[in-house]
C-alpha positions in Angstrom: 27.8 89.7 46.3 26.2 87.7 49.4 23.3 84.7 48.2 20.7 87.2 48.5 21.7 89.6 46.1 22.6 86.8 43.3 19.3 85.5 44.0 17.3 89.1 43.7 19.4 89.6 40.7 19.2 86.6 38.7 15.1 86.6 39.7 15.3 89.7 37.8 17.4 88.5 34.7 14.9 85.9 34.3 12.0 87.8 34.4 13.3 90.1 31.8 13.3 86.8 29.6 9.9 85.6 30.4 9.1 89.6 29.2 11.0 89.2 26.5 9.4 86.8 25.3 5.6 88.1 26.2 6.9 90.8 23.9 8.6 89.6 21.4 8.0 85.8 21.0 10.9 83.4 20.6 12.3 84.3 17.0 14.3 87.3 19.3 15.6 84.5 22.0 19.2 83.1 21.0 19.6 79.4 21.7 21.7 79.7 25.0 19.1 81.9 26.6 15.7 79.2 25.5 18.2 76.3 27.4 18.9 78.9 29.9 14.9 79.2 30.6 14.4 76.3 30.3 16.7 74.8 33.1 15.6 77.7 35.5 12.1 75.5 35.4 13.9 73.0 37.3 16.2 74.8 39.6 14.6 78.7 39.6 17.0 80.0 42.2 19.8 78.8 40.6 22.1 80.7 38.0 21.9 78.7 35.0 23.6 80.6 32.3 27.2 79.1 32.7 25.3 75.5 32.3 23.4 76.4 29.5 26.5 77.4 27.4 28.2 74.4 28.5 25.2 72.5 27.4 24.5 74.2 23.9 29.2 73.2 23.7 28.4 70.2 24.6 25.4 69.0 22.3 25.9 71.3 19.4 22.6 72.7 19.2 19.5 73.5 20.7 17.6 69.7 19.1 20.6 68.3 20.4 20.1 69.3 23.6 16.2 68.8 24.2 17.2 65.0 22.4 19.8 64.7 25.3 19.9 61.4 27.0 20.1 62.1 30.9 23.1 59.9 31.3 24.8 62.5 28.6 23.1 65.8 30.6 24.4 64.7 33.6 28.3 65.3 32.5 27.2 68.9 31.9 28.6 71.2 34.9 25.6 72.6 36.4 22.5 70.4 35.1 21.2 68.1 38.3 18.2 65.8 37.9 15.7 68.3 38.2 17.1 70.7 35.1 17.0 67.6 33.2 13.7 66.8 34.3 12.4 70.4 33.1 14.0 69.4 29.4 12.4 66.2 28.5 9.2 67.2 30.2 9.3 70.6 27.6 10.7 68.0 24.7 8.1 65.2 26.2 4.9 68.1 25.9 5.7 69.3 22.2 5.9 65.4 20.8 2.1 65.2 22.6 1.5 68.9 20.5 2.7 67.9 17.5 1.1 64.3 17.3 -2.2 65.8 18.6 -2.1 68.3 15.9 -1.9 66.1 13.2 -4.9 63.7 14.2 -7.6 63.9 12.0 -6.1 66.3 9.1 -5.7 64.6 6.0 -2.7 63.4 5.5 -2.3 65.1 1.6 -2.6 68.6 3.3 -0.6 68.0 6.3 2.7 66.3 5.2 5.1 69.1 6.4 2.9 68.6 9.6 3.9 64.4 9.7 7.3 65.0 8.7 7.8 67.6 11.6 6.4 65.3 14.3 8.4 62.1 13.0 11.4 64.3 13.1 10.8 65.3 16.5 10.3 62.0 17.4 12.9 60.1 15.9 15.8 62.6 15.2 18.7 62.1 17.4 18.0 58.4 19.3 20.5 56.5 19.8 18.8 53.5 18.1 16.8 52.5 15.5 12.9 53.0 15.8 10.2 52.3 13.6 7.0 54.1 14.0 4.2 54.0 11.8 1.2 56.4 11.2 -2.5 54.9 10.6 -4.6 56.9 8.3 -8.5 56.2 6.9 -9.7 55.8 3.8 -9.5 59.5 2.8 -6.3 59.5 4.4 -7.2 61.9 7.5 -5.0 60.5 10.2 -6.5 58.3 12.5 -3.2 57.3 14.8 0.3 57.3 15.4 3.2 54.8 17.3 6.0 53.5 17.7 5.7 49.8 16.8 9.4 48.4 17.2 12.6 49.5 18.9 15.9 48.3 17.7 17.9 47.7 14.5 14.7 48.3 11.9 15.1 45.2 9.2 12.5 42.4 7.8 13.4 40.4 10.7 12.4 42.7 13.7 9.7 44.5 11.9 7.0 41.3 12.0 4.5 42.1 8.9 1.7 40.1 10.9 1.9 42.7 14.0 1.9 46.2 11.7 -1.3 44.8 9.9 -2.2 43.6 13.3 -2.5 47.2 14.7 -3.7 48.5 11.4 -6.9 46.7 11.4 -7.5 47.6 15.3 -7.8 51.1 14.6 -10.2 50.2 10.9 -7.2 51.7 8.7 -7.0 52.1 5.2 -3.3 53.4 4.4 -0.2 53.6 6.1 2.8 55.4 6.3 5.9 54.0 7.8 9.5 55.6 8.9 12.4 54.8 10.4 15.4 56.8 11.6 19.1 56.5 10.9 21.2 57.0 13.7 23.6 57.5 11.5 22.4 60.8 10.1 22.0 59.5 7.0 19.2 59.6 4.5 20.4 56.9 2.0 18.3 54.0 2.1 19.7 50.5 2.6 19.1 47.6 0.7 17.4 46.1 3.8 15.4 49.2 4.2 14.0 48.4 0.5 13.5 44.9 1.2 11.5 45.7 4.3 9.1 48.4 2.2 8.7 45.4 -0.2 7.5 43.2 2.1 5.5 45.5 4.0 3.9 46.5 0.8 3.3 43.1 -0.1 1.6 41.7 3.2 -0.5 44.9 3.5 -1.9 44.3 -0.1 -3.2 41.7 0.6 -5.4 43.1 3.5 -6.3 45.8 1.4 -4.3 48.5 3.4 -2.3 50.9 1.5 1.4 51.4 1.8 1.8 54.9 1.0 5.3 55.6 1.5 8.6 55.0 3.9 10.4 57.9 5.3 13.9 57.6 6.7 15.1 59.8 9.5 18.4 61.5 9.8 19.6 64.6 11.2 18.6 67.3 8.9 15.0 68.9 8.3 13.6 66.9 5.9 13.1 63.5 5.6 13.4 60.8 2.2 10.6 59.8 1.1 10.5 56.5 -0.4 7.3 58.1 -2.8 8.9 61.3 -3.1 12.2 59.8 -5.1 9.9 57.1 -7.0 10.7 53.9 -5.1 7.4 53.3 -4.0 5.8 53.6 -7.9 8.9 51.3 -8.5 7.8 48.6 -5.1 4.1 48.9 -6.2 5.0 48.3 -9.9 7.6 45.1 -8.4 4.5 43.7 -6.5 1.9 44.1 -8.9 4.6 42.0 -11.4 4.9 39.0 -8.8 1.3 39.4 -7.6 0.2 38.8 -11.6 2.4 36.0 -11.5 1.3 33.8 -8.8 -2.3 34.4 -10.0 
């Protein structure tokens, strides 16, 4: 088969995807064929089936792949700069959908919502991020960021710089989270001591702490409120608070 044929024929495999998905929606697309798609973005009149195997092998899933650093895409036979350029800008356009889509909802209606975009966010780094959602006082959500980068603990989370940005954007509550490279959703004893604190120094600014979620590599988060260790934090606080008064 000379160029020109391969090229007429793999124009006409993709476009039977694109149809197949006009007609069908993604639910009928395996995971090979949505990397396949999406790497034809980047190189259209290239054959990227092979690569997208090797890439779906090589990561272990479909999140895995999208969460890809480049240095790690590169390794993959058949994935150049411009494929991987067509993957984080897809993975780069649904983190803007999902944080968009949460603004503004109440946060008591929307929680799946939150979890989802903090799990696309944070699932599958490399390091340890801690990113923090603003909310008003009828906890609609008012913002979102990442407010540190690194190994999350009391000493590179600074107190003064969380209630900092809480006060720019006139918020009322908070919720923080943190992923686990790791995977796992156990929470260290420095991941308590930092809610404690956190709780603490936002008291006293009147800002509510409503709970800490931890990030690992399944579905659903843990929630610090969820398993009771925020009733137990808030209940710790009020103790000391009563105290020193």
């Amino acid at each position: 088969m000379d160029k020109q044929e391969w090229q007429k024929k793999g124009a006409g495999h993709r476009q039977r995807l694109r149809d197949k998905f006009l007609d069908q929606g993604i639910e009928t697309f395996a995971d090979a064929e949505i990397i396949e798609l999406l790497l034809s973005f980047g190189t259209p009149r290239s054959d990227c089936k092979a690569a997208a195997r090797e890439a779906l092998k090589h990561c272990g899933s479909l999140p895995a792949v999208l969460d890809a650093a480049p240095a790690v895409l590169k390794r993959i036979k058949g994935i150049g700069p411009k494929n991987i350029f067509a993957l984080q800008f897809i993975q780069g356009v649904a983190r803007r959908y999902l944080q968009q889509r949460i603004t503004g909802k109440k946060y008591i209606h929307s929680s799946r919502e939150v979890s989802d975009y903090l799990i696309h966010l944070m699932r599958g780094l490399e390091h340890e991020v801690f990113t923090v959602v603003y909310l008003d006082a009828a906890h609609a959500i008012l913002d979102s960021e990442i407010l540190s980068e690194g190994t999350v603990t009391v000493n590179t989370v600074y107190p003064r710089e969380l209630v900092k940005a809480a006060l720019a954007r006139n918020a009322s509550a908070i919720i923080i989270a943190h992923n686990h490279p790791s995977g796992s959703l156990t929470p260290s004893e420095q991941d308590r001591q930092l809610t404690r604190t956190l709780h603490l120094v936002c008291s006293f600014m009147q800002i509510q702490l409503l709970d800490h979620l931890i990030i690992g590599d399944g579905t659903t988060p843990y929630s610090f409120a969820d398993q009771g260790l925020m009733a137990e934090i808030r209940n710790d606080c009020k103790t000391l608070l009563d105290q020193t008064s």
